[in-house]
Biopython code that builds the backbone (N, CA, C, O; Angstrom):
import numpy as np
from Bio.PDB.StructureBuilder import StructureBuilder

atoms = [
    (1, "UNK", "N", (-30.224, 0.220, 9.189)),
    (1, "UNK", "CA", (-29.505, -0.135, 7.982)),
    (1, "UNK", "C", (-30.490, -0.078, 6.817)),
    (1, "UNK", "O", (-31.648, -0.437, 7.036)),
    (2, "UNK", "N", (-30.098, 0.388, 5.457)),
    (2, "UNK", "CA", (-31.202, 0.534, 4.618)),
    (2, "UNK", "C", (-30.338, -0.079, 3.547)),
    (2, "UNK", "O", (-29.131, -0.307, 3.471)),
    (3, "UNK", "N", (-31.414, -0.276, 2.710)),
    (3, "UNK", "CA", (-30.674, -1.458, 0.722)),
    (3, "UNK", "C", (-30.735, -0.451, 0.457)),
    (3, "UNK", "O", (-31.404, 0.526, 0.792)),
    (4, "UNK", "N", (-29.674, -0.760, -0.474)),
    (4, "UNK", "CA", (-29.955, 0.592, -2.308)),
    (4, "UNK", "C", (-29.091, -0.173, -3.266)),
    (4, "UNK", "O", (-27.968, -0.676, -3.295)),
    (5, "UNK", "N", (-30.034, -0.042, -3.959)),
    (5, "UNK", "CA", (-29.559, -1.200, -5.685)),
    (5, "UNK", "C", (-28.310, 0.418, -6.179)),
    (5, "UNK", "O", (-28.446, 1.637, -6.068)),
    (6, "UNK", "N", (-27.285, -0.409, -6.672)),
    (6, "UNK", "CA", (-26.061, -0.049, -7.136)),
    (6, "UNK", "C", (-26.631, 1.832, -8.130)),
    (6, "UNK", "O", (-26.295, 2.991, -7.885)),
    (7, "UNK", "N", (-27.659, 1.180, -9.315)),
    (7, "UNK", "CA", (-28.003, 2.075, -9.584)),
    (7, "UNK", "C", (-28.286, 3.744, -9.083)),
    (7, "UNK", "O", (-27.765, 4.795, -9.454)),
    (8, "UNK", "N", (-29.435, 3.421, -7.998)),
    (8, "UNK", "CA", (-29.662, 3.959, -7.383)),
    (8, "UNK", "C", (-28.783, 4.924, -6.300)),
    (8, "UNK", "O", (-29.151, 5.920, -5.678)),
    (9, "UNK", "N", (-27.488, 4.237, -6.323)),
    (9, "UNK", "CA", (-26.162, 4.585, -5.267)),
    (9, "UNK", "C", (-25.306, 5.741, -6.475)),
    (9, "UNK", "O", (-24.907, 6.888, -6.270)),
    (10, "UNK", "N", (-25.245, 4.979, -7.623)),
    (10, "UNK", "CA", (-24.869, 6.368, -8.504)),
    (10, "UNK", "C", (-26.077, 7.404, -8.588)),
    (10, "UNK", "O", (-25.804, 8.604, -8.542)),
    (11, "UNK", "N", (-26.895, 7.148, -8.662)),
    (11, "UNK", "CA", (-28.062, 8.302, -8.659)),
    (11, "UNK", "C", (-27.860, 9.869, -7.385)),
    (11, "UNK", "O", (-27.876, 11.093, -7.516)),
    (12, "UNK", "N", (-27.701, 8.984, -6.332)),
    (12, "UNK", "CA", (-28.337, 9.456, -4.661)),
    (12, "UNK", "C", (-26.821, 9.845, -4.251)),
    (12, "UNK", "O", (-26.655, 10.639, -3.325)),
    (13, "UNK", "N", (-25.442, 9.153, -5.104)),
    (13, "UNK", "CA", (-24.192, 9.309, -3.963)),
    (13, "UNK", "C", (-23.964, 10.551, -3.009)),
    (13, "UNK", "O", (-23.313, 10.494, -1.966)),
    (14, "UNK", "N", (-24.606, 11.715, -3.523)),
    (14, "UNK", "CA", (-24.160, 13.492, -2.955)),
    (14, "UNK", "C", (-25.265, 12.758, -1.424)),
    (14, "UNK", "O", (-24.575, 12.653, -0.410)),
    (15, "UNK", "N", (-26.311, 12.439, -1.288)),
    (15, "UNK", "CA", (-27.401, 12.282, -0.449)),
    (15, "UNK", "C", (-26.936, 11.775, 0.322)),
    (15, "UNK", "O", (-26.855, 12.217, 1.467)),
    (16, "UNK", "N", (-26.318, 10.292, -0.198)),
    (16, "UNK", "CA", (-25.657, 8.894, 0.401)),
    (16, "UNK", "C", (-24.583, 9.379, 1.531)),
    (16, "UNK", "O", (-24.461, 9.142, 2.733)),
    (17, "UNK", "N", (-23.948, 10.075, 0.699)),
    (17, "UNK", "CA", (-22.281, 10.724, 1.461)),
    (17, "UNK", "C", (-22.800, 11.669, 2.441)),
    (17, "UNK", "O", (-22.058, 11.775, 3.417)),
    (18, "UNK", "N", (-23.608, 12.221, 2.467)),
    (18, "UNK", "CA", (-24.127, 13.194, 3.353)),
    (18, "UNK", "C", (-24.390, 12.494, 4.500)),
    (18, "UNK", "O", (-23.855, 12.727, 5.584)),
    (19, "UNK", "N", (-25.247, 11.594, 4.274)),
    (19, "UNK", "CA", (-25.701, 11.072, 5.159)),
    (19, "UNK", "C", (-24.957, 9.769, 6.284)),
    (19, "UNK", "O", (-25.223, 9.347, 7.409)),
    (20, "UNK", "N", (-24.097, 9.524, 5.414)),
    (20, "UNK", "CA", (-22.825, 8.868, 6.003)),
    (20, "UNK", "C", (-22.203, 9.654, 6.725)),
    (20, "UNK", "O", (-21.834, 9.122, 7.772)),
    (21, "UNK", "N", (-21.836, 11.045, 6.578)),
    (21, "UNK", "CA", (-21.120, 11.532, 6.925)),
    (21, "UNK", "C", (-21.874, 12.333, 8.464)),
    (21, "UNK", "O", (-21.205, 12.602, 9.462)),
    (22, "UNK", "N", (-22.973, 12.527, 8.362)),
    (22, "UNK", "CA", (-23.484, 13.356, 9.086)),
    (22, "UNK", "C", (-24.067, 12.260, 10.126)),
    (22, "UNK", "O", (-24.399, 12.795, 11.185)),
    (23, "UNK", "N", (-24.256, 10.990, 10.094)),
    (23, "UNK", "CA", (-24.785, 9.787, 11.113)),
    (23, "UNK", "C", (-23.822, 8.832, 10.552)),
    (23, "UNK", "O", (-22.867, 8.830, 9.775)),
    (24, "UNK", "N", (-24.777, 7.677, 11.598)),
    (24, "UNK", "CA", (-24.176, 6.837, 11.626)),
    (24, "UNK", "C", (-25.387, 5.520, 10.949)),
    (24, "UNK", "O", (-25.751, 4.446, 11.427)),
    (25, "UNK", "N", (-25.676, 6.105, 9.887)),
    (25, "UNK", "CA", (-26.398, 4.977, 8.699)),
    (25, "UNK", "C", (-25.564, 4.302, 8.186)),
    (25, "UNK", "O", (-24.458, 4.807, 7.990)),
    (26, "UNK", "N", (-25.762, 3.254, 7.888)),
    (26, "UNK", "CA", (-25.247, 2.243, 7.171)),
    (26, "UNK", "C", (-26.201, 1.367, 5.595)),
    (26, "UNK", "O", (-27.315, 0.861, 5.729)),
    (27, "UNK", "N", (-25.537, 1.385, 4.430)),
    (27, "UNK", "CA", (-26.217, 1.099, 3.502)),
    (27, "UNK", "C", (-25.815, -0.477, 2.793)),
    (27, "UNK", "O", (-24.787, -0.797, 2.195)),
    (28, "UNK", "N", (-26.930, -1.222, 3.083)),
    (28, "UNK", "CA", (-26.166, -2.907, 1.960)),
    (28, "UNK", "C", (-26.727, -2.266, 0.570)),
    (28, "UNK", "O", (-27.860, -1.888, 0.274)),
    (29, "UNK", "N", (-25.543, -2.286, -0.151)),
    (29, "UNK", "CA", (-25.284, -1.953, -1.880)),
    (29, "UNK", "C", (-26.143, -3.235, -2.533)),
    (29, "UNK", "O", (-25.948, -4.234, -1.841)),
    (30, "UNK", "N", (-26.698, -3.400, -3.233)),
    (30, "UNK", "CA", (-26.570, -4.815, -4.045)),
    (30, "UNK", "C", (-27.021, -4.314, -5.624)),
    (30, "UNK", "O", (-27.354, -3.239, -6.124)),
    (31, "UNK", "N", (-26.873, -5.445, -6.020)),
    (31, "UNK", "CA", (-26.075, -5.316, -7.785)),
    (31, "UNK", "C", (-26.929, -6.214, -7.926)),
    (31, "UNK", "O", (-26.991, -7.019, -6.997)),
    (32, "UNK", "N", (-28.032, -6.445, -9.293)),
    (32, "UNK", "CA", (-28.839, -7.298, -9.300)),
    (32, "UNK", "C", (-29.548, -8.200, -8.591)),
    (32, "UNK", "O", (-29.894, -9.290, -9.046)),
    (33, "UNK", "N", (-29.764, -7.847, -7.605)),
    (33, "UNK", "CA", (-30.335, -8.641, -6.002)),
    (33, "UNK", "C", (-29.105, -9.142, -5.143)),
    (33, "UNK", "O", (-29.176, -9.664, -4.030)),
    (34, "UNK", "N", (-27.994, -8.887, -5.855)),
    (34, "UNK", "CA", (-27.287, -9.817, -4.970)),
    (34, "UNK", "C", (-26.206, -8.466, -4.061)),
    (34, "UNK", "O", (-25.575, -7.521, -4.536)),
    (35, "UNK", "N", (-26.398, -8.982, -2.455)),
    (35, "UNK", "CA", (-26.016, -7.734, -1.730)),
    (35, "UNK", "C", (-23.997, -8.048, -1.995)),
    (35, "UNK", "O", (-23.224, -9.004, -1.943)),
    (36, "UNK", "N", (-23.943, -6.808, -2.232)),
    (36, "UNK", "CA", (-21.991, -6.737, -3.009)),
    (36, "UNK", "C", (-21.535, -6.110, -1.717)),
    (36, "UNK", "O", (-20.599, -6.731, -1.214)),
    (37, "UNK", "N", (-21.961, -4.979, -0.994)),
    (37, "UNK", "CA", (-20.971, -4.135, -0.047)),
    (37, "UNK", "C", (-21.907, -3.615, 0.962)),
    (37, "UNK", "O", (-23.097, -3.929, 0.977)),
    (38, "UNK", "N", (-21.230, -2.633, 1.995)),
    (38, "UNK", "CA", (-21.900, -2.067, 2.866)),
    (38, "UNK", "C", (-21.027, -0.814, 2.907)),
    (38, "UNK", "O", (-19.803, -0.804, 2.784)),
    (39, "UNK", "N", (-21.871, 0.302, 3.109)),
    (39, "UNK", "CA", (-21.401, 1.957, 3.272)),
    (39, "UNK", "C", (-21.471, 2.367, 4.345)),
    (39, "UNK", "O", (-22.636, 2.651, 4.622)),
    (40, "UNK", "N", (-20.647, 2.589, 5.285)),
    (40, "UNK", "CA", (-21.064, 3.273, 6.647)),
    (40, "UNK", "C", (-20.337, 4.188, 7.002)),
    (40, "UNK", "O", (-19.500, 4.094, 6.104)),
    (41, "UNK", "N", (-19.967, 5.078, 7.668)),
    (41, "UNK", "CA", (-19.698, 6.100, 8.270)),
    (41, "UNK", "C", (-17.883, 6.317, 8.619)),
    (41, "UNK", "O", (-17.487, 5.895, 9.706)),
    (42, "UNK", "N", (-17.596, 6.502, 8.349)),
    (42, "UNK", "CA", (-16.009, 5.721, 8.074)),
    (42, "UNK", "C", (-15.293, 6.024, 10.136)),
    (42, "UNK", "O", (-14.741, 5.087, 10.712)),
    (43, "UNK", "N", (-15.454, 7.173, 10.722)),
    (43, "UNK", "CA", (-15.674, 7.192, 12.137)),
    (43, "UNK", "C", (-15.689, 5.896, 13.074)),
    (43, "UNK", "O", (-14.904, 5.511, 13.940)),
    (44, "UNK", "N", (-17.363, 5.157, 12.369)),
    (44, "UNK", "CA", (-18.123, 4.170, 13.234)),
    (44, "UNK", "C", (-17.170, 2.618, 12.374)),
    (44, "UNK", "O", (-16.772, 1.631, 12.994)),
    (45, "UNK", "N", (-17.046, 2.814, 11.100)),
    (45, "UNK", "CA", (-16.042, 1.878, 10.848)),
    (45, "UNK", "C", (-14.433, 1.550, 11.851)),
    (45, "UNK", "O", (-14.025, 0.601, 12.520)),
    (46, "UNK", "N", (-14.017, 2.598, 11.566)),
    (46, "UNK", "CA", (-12.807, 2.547, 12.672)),
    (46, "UNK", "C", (-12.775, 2.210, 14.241)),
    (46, "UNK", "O", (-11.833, 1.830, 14.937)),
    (47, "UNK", "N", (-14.209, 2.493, 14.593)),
    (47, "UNK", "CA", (-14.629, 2.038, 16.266)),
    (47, "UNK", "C", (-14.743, 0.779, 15.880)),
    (47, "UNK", "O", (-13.732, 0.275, 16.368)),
    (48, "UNK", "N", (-15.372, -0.146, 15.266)),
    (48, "UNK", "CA", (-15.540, -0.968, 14.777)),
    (48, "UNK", "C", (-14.403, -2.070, 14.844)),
    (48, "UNK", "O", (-14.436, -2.993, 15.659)),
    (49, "UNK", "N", (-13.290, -1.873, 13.817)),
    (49, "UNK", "CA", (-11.937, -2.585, 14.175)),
    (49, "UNK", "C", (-10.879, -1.340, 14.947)),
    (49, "UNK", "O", (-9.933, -0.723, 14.457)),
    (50, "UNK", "N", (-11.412, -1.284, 16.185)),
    (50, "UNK", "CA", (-10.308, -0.915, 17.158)),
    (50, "UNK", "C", (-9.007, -2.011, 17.316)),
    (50, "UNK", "O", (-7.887, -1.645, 16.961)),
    (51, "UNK", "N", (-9.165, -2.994, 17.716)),
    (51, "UNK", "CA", (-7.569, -3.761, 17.405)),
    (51, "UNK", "C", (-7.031, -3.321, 16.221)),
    (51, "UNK", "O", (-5.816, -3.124, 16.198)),
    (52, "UNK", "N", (-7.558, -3.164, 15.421)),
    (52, "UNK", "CA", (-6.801, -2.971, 13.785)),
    (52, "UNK", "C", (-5.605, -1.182, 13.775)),
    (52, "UNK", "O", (-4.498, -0.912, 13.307)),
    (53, "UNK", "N", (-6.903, -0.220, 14.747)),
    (53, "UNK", "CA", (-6.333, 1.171, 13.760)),
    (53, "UNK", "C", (-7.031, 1.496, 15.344)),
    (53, "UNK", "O", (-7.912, 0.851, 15.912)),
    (54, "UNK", "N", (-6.270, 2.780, 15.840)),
    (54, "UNK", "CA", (-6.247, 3.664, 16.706)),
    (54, "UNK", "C", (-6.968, 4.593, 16.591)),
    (54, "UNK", "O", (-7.678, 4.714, 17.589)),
    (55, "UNK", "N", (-7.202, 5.591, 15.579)),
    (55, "UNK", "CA", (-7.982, 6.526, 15.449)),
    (55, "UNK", "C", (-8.018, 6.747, 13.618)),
    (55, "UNK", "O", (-7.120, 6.312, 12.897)),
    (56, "UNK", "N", (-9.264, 7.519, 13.085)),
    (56, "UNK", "CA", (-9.290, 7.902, 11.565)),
    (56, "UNK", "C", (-7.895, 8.353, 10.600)),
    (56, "UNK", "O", (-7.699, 8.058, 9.421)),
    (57, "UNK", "N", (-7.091, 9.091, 11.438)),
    (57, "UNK", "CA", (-5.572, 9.150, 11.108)),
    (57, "UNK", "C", (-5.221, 8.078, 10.810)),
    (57, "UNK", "O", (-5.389, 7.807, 9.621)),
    (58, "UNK", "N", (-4.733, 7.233, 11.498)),
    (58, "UNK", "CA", (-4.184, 6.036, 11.973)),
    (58, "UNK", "C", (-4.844, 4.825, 10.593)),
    (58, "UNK", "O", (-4.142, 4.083, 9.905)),
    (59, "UNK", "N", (-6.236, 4.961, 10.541)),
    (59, "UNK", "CA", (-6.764, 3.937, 9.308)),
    (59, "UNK", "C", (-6.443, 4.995, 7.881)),
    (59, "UNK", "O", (-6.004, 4.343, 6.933)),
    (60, "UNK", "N", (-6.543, 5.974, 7.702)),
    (60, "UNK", "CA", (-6.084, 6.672, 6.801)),
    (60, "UNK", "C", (-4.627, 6.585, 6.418)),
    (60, "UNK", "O", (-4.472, 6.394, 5.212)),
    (61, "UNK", "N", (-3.495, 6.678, 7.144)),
    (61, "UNK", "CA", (-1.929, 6.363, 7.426)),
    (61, "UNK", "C", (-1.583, 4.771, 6.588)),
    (61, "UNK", "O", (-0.697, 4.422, 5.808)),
    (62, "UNK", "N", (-2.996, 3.938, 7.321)),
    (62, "UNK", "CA", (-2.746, 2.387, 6.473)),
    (62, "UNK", "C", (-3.168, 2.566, 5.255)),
    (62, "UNK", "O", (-2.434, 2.326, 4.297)),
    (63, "UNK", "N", (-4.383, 3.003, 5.122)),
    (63, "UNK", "CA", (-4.645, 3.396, 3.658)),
    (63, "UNK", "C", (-3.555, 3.902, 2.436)),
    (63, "UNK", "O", (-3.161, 3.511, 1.338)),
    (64, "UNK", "N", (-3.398, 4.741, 3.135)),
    (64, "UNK", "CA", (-1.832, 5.057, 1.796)),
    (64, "UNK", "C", (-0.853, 3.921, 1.666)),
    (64, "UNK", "O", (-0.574, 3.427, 0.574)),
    (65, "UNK", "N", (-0.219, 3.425, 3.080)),
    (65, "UNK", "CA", (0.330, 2.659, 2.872)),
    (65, "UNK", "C", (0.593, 1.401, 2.464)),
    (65, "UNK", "O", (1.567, 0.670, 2.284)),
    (66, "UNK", "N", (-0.949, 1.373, 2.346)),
    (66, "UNK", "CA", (-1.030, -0.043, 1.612)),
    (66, "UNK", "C", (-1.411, 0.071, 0.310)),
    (66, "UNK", "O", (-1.725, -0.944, -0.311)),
    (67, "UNK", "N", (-1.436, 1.216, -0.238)),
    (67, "UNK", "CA", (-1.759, 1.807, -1.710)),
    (67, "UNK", "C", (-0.452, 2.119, -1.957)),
    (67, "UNK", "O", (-0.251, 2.411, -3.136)),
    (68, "UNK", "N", (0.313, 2.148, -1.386)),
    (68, "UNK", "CA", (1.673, 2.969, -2.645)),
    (68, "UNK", "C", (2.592, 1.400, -2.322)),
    (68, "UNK", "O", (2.848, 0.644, -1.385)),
    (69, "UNK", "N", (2.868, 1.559, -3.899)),
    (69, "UNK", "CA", (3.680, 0.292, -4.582)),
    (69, "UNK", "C", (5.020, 0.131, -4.208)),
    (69, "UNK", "O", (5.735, -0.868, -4.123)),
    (70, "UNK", "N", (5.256, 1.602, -3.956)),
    (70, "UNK", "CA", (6.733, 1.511, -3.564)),
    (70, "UNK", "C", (6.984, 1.523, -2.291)),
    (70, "UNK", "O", (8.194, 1.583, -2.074)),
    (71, "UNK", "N", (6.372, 1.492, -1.415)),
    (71, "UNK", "CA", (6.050, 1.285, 0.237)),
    (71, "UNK", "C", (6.025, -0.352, 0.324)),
    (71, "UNK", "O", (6.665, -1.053, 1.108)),
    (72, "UNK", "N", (5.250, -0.704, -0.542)),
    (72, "UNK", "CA", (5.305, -2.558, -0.089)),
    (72, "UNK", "C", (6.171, -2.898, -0.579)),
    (72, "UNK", "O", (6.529, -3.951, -0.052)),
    (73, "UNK", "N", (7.358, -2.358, -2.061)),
    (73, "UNK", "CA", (8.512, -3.031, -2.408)),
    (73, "UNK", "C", (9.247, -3.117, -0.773)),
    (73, "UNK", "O", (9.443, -4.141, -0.119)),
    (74, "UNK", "N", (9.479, -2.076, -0.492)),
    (74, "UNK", "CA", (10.230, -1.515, 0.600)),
    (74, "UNK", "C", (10.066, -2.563, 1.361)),
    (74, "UNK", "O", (10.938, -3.432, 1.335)),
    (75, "UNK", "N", (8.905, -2.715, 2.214)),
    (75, "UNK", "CA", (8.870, -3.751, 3.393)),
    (75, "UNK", "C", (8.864, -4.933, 2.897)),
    (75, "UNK", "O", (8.872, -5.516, 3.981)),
    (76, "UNK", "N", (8.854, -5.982, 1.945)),
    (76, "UNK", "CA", (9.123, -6.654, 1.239)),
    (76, "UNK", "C", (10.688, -7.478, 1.426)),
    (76, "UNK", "O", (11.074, -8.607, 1.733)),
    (77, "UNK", "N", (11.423, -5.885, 0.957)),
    (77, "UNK", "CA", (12.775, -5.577, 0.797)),
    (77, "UNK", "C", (13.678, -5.852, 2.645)),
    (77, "UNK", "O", (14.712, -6.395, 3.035)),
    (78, "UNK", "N", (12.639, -5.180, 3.221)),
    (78, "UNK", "CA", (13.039, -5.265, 4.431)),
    (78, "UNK", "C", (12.983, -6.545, 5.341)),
    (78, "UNK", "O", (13.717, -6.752, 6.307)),
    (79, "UNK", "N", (11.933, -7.414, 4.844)),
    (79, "UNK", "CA", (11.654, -8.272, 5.407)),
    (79, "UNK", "C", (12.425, -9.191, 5.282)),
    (79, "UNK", "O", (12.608, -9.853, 6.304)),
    (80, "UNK", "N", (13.054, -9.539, 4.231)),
    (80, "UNK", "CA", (14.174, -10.150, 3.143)),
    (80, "UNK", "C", (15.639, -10.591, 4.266)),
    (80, "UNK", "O", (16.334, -11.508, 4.703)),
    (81, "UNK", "N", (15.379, -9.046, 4.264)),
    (81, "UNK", "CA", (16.804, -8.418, 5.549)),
    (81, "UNK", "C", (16.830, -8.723, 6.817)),
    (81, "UNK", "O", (17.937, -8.888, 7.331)),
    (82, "UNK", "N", (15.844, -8.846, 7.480)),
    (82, "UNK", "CA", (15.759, -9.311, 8.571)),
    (82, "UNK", "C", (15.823, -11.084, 8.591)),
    (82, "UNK", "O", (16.252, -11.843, 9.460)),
    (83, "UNK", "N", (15.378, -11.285, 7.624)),
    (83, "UNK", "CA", (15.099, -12.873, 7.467)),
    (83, "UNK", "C", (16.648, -13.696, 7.690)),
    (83, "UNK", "O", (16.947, -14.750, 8.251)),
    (84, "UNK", "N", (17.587, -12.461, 6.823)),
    (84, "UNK", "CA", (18.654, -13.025, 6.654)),
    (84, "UNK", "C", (19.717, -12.429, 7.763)),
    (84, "UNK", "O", (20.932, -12.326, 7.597)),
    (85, "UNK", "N", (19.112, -12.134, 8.705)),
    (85, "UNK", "CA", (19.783, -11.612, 9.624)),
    (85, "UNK", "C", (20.725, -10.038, 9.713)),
    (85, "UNK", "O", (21.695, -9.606, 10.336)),
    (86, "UNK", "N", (19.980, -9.662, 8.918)),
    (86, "UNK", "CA", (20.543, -8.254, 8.225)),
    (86, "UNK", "C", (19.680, -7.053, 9.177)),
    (86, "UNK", "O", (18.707, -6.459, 8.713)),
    (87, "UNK", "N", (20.222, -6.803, 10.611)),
    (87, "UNK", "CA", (19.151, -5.489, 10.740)),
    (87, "UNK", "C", (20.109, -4.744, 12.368)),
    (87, "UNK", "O", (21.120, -5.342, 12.735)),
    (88, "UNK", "N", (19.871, -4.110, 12.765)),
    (88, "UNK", "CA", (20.491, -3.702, 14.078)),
    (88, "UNK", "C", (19.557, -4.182, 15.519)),
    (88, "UNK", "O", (18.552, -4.855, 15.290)),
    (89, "UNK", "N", (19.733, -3.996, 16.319)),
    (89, "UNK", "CA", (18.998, -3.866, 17.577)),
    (89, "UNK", "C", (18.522, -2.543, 17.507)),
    (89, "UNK", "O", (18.865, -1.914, 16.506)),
    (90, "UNK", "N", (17.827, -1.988, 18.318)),
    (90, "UNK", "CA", (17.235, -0.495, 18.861)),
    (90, "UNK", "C", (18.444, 0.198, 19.169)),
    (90, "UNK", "O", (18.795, 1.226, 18.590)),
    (91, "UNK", "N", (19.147, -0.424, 20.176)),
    (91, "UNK", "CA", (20.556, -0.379, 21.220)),
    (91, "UNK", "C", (21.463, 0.095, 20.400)),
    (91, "UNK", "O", (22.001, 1.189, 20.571)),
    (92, "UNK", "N", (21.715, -0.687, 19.433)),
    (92, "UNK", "CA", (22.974, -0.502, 18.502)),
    (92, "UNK", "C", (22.543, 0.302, 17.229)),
    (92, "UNK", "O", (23.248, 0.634, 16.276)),
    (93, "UNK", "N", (21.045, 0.562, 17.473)),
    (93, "UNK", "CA", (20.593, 1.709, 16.189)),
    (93, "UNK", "C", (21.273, 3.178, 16.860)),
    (93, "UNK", "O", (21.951, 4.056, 16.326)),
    (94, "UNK", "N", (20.797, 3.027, 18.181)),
    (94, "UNK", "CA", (20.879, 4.214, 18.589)),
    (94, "UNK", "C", (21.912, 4.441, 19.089)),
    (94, "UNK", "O", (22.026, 5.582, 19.536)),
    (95, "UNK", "N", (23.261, 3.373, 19.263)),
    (95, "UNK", "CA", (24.959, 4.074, 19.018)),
    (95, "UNK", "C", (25.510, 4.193, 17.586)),
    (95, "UNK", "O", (26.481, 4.933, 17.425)),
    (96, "UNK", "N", (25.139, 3.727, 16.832)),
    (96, "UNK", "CA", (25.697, 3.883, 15.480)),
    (96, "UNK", "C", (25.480, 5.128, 15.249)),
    (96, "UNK", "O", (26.460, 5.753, 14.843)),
    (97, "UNK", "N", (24.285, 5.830, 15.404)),
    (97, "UNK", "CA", (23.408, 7.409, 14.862)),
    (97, "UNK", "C", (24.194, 8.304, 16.135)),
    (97, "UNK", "O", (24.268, 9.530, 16.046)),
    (98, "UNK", "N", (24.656, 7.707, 17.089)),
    (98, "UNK", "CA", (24.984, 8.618, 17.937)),
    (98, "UNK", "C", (26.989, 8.996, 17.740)),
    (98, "UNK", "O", (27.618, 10.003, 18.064)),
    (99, "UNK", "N", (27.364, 7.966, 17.224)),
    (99, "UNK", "CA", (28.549, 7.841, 16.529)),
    (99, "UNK", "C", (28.937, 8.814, 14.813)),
    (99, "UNK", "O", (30.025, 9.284, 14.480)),
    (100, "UNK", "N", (27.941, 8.837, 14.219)),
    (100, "UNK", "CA", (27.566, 9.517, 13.031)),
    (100, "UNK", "C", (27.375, 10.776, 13.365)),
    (100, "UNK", "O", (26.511, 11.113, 14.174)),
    (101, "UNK", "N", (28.156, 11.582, 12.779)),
    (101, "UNK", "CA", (28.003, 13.723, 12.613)),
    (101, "UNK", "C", (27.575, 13.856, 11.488)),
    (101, "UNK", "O", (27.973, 13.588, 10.354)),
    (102, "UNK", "N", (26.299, 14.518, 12.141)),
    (102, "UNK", "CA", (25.380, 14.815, 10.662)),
    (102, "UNK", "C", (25.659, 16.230, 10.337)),
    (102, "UNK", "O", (25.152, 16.745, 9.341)),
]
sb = StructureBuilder()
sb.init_structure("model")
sb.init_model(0)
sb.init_chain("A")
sb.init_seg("    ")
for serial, (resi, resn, name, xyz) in enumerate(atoms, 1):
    if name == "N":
        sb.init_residue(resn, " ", resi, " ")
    sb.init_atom(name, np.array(xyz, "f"), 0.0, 1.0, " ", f" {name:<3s}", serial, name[0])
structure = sb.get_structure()
């Protein structure tokens, strides 16, 4: 694991990313002495929280989805629905759609 003052991280980033990308280095960021983040390998991140995310797809897939605004109205929206008893079974998803001519 190696430091690099913030500065220095805008200076080096083409180096930084390389080197992230090509191993498995890991960098503590810090901002006036005080350590702010860590950079690592985004691969060895995802091995990392295996309970969380399945494979780089899979943490990428959450990534969007937890970035688009209109994705969390949605489940939000949905959650609402279920709360209030508003939703189907699997069972009865899959006779209703089978009842429906598309």
């Amino acid at each position: 694991m190696h430091a690099i003052t913030a500065d220095n991280l805008k200076r080096q980033l083409g180096r930084i990313l390389r080197e992230l990308r090509e191993g498995d280095e890991e960098f503590v960021v810090f901002r006036r002495n005080v350590p702010v983040g860590v950079l690592m390998n985004l691969e060895e991140y995802v091995k990392a929280h295996a309970d969380e995310y399945e494979d780089v797809r899979d943490f990428l897939d959450t990534l969007v989805e937890e970035s688009d605004p209109e994705f969390q109205i949605s489940l939000r929206r949905a959650a609402g629905e279920i709360r209030r008893g508003r939703y189907l079974s699997h069972t009865r998803l899959k006779l209703a759609l089978a009842e429906k001519k598309f």
